[in-house]
C-alpha positions in Angstrom: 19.6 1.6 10.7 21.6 3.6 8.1 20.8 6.4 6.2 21.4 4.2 2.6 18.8 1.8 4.5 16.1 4.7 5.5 16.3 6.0 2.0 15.5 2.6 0.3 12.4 1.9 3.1 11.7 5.5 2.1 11.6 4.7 -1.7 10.2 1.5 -0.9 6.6 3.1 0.8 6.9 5.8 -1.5 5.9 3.6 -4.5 3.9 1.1 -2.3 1.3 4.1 -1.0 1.5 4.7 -5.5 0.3 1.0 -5.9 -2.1 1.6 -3.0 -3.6 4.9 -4.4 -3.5 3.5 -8.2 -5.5 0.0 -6.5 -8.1 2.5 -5.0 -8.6 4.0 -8.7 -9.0 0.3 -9.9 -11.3 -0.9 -7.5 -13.4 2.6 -7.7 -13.4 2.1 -11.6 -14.4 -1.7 -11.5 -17.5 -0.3 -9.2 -18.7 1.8 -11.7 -18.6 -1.0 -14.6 -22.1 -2.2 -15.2 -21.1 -5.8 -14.3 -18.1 -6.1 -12.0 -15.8 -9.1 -12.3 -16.5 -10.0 -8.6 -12.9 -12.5 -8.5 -11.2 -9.6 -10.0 -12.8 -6.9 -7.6 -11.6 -9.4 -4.7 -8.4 -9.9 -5.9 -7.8 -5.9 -5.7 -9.0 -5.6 -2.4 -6.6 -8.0 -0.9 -3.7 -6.5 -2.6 -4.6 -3.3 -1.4 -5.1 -4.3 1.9 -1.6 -6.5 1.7 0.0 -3.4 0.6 -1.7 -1.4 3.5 0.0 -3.9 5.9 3.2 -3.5 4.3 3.4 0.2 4.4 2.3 0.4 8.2 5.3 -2.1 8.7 7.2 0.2 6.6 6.1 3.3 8.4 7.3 1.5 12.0 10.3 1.1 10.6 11.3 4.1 10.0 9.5 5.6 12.7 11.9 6.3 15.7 10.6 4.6 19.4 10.0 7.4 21.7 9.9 6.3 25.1 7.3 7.6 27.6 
């Protein structure tokens, strides 16, 4: 992997864990509303957790292998 790569994966989770923290905001907020839109709510949570599973793939990548 190149360094132009590492930085782009780097930019890339940076403004995926954003999304992720702004979600958990969203979702928090929609909880407190005296009638949650339920769809909504689950629409949220499966983006969050999509975006979760991006930034662990994410986080792989640009972890190096250590071997034992």
């Amino acid at each position: 992997m190149t360094n132009e790569d590492e930085r782009e994966l780097v930019n890339e989770l940076a403004r995926l864990q954003q999304e992720h923290r702004d979600l958990d905001a969203a979702i928090d907020a929609l909880h407190q509303s005296p009638a949650p839109d339920l769809l909504r709510l689950q629409r949220l949570k499966k983006r969050k957790l999509q975006l979760r599973d991006r930034i662990a793939f994410i986080e792989d990548q640009i972890t190096p292998d250590i071997i034992a």
